[in-house]
C-alpha positions in Angstrom: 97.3 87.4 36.1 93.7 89.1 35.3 92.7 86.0 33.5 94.4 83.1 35.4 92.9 84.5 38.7 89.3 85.1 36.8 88.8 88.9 38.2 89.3 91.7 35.9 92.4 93.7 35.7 90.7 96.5 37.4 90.3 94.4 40.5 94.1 93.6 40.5 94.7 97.0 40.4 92.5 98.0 43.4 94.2 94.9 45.2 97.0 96.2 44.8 96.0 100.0 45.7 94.7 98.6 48.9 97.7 96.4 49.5 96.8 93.0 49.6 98.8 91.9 46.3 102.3 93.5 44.9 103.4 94.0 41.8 106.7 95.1 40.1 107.0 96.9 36.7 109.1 96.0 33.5 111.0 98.7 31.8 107.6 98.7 29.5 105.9 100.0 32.3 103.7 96.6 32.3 102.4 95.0 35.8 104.2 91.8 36.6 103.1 89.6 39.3 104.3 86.9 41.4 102.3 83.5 41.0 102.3 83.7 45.2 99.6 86.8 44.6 97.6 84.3 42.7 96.4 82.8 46.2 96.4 85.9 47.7 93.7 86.9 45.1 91.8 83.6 45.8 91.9 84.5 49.2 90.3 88.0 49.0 87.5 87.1 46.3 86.6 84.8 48.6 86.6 86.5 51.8 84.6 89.1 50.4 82.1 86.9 49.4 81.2 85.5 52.1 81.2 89.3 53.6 84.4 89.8 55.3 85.4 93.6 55.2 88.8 93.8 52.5 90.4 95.5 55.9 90.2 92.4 57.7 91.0 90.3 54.3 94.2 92.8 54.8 94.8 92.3 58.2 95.1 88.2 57.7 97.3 88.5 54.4 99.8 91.3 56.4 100.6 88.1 58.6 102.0 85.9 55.5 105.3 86.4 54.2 106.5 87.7 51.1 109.4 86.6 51.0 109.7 82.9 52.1 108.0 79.7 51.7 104.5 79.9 52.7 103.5 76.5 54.5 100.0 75.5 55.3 100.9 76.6 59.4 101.5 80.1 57.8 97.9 80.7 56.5 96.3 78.1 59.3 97.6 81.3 61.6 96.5 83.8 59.6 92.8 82.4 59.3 92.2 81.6 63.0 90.8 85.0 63.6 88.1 84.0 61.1 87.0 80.5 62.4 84.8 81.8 65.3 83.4 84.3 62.8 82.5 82.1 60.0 81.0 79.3 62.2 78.8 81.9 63.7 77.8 83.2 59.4 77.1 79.4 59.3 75.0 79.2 62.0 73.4 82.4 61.1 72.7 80.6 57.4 71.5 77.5 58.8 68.8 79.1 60.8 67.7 81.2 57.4 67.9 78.4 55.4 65.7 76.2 57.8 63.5 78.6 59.0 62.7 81.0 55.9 60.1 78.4 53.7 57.6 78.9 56.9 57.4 83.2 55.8 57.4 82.3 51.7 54.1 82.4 50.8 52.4 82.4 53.9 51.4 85.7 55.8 49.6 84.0 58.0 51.8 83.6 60.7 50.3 80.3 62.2 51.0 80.7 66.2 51.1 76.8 66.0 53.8 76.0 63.4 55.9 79.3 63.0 59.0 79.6 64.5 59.7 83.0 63.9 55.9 83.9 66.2 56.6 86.5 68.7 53.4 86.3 71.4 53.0 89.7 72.8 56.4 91.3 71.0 58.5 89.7 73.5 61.1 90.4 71.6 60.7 93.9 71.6 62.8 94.4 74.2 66.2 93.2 72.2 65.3 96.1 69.8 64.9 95.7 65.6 65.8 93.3 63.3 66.5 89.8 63.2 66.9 88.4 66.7 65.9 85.2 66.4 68.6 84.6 63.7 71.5 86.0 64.6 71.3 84.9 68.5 72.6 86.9 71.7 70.1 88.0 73.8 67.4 86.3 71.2 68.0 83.1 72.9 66.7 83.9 75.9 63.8 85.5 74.4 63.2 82.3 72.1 62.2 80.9 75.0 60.1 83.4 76.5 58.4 83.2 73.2 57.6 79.3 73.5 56.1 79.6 76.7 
């Protein structure tokens, strides 16, 4: 199972410890698996790397069965918690990726061309970090920093 799904057996095993995959045991005391925990794997390997907390990997994978036929309107349920959440990491990625090569290299902070400039620390007011990525109240101070 380790090598088919391309994690190491120690992974399967804290899968399993946390309960997103099963396993049974033969009378050698070896871990069998279900080829169904192959996706189930696939699932969380990439959930996590796109940041999603294993408890909410957990959460989605409680909602498919076990023991039926999975169809496609089975895991299309289970993953509509995650759309609005993913479109907003891809939003939150865009913006890096378009807006980052103005910082690299620069320092200077051009007040004509940067688009992270924040005349008067306008944005103060939204408190630390990132606001002009990740959005909320950002927005509205985006445009307050325009002006």
């Amino acid at each position: 199972m380790a090598a088919r799904a391309g994690v190491p057996v120690s992974t399967l095993h804290f899968y399993e410890a946390e309960g997103l995959i099963e396993s049974w045991r033969t009378p050698a005391n070896h871990r069998r698996y279900d080829r169904r925990e192959l996706r189930r794997v696939a699932i969380a390997r990439i959930a996590q790397s796109v940041g999603i907390p294993l408890s909410e990997v957990r959460t989605v994978l409680d909602q498919i069965p076990r023991t039926a036929a999975v169809g496609k309107e089975d895991w299309s349920n289970a993953a509509a918690p995650w759309a609005d959440l993913l479109d907003a990491r891809i939003a939150i990625l865009t913006r890096l990726r378009d807006q980052m090569h103005f910082c690299i290299g620069c320092g200077c902070l051009s007040l004509e061309s940067c688009p992270l400039y924040n005349a008067e620390d306008k944005l103060a007011q939204n408190g630390p970090g990132a606001r002009r990525w990740i959005g909320g109240a950002s927005e509205r101070a985006d445009e307050v920093g325009r002006s």
